[in-house]
C-alpha positions, -999 to 999 in steps of 0.1 A, spaced: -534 64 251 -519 46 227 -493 16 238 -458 13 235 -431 -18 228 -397 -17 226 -383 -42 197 -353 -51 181 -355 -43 140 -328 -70 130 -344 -100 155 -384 -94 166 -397 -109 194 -420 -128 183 -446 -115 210 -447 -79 197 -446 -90 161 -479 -113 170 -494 -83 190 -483 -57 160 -498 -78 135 -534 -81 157 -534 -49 155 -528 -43 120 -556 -69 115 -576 -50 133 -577 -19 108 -555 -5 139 -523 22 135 -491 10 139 -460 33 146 -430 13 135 -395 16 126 -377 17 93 -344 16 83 -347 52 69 -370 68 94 -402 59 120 -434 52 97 -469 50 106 -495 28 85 -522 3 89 -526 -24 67 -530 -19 30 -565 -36 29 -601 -17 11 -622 0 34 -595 -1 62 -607 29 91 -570 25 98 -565 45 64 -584 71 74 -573 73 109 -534 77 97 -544 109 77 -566 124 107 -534 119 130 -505 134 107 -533 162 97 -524 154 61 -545 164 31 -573 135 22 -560 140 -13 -525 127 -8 -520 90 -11 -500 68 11 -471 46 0 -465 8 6 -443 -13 22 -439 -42 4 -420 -76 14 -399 -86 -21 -388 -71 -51 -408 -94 -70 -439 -75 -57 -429 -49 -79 -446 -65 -104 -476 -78 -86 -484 -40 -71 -472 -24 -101 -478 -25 -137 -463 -15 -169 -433 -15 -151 -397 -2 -171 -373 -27 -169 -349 -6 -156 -371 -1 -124 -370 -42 -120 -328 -37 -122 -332 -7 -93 -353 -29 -72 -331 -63 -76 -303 -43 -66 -315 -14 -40 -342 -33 -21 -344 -38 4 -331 -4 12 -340 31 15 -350 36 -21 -396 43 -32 -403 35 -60 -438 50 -81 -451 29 -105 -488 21 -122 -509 7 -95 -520 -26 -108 -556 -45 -104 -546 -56 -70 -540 -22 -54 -576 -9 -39 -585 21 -58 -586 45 -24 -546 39 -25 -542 47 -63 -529 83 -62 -552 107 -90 -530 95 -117 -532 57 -109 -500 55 -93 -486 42 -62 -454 43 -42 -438 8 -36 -408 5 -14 -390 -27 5 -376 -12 38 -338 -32 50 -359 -41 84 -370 -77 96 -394 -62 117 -413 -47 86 -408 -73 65 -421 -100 91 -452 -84 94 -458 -74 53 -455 -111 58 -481 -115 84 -506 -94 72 -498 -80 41 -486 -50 24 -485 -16 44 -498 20 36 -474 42 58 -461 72 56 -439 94 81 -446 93 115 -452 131 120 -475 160 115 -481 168 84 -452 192 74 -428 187 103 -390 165 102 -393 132 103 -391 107 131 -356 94 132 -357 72 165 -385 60 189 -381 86 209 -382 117 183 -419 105 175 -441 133 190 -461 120 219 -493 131 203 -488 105 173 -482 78 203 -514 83 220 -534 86 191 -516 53 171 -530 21 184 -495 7 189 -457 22 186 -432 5 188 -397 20 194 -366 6 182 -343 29 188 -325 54 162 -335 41 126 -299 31 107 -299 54 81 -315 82 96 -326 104 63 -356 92 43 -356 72 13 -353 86 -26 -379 88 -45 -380 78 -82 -406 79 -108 -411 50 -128 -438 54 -151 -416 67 -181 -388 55 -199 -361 69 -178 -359 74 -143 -370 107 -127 -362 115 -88 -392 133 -71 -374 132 -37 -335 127 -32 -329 105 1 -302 83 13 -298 67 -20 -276 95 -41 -281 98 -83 -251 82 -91 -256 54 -71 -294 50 -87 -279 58 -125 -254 27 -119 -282 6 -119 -293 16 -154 
């Protein structure tokens, strides 16, 4: 059975941050808040059995990618490439925050995260808790902390207790802040296209263009 921590998203103990991070290095799965709704990823490393492990528990198609959560808007550019400059404006001013954005993968994206058309999803969550440990160990490939095909986690205790005992680690903050989950927007064109309207609404996206 999987173990569980309460933590604080705005201030970390540093204790659960150092054990959620050993387990990250590990290739372990992490349960974690957000500030849209309750993840679960590993980190964001090649050949990571954590990966795999994330897509055997959610009993999610191989053939779907996983986004990343990503520490800084100015890893837009490292993780992405070709990217408008209208998606830099969006991430200056939306992240961190609710808001994924899908861009060309760039050389330092492992090619079993690229999605089939060398894409990947990029996203800075408005949690210290995430962002600590993107800092620890990296960038993160998470996705929903659910069963493929079922509502999203919005607190620690909405996450079914089958995901708990099969993650490595969980650790429950409480309700997430925003409660929905974020928008996504493609960004491999000239203009902006939403794949997935979330907490951040069109207008407030087509302000930043």
């Amino acid at each position: 059975m999987g173990a569980l921590l309460h933590v604080d998203q705005n201030v970390p103990a540093k204790d659960v941050l150092r054990r959620a991070a050993d387990v990250l290095r590990a290739g372990g799965v992490l349960v974690m808040p957000t500030d849209s709704v309750y993840g679960i990823g590993c980190a964001a490393v090649a050949e990571n059995p954590g990966h795999e492990q994330i897509f055997a528990i959610k009993h999610r198609d191989r053939a779907q990618t996983l986004p990343w959560l990503v520490g800084d808007a100015r890893d837009l550019l490292v993780y992405g490439t070709d990217v408008p400059e209208w998606a830099e404006r969006m991430a200056r001013e939306l992240w961190p925050g609710p808001l994924t954005l899908v861009v060309q993968a760039s050389d330092a994206v492992p090619r079993e995260y690229r999605a089939a058309n060398g894409t990947i999803a990029l996203r800075v969550p408005d949690s210290n808790l995430v962002r600590e440990l993107v800092r620890e160990v990296g960038p993160l490939a998470t996705t929903s902390a659910n069963t493929h095909g079922e509502a999203a986690a919005t607190s620690g205790a909405g996450v079914e207790p089958r995901i708990v005992e099969q993650a490595d680690l969980t650790l429950d903050a409480g309700p997430a802040p925003v409660g929905v989950a974020s928008t996504i927007v493609d960004a491999t064109a000239l203009e902006p296209r939403i794949l997935r309207q979330g907490a951040i609404g069109k207008h407030e996206l087509y302000a930043q263009l």
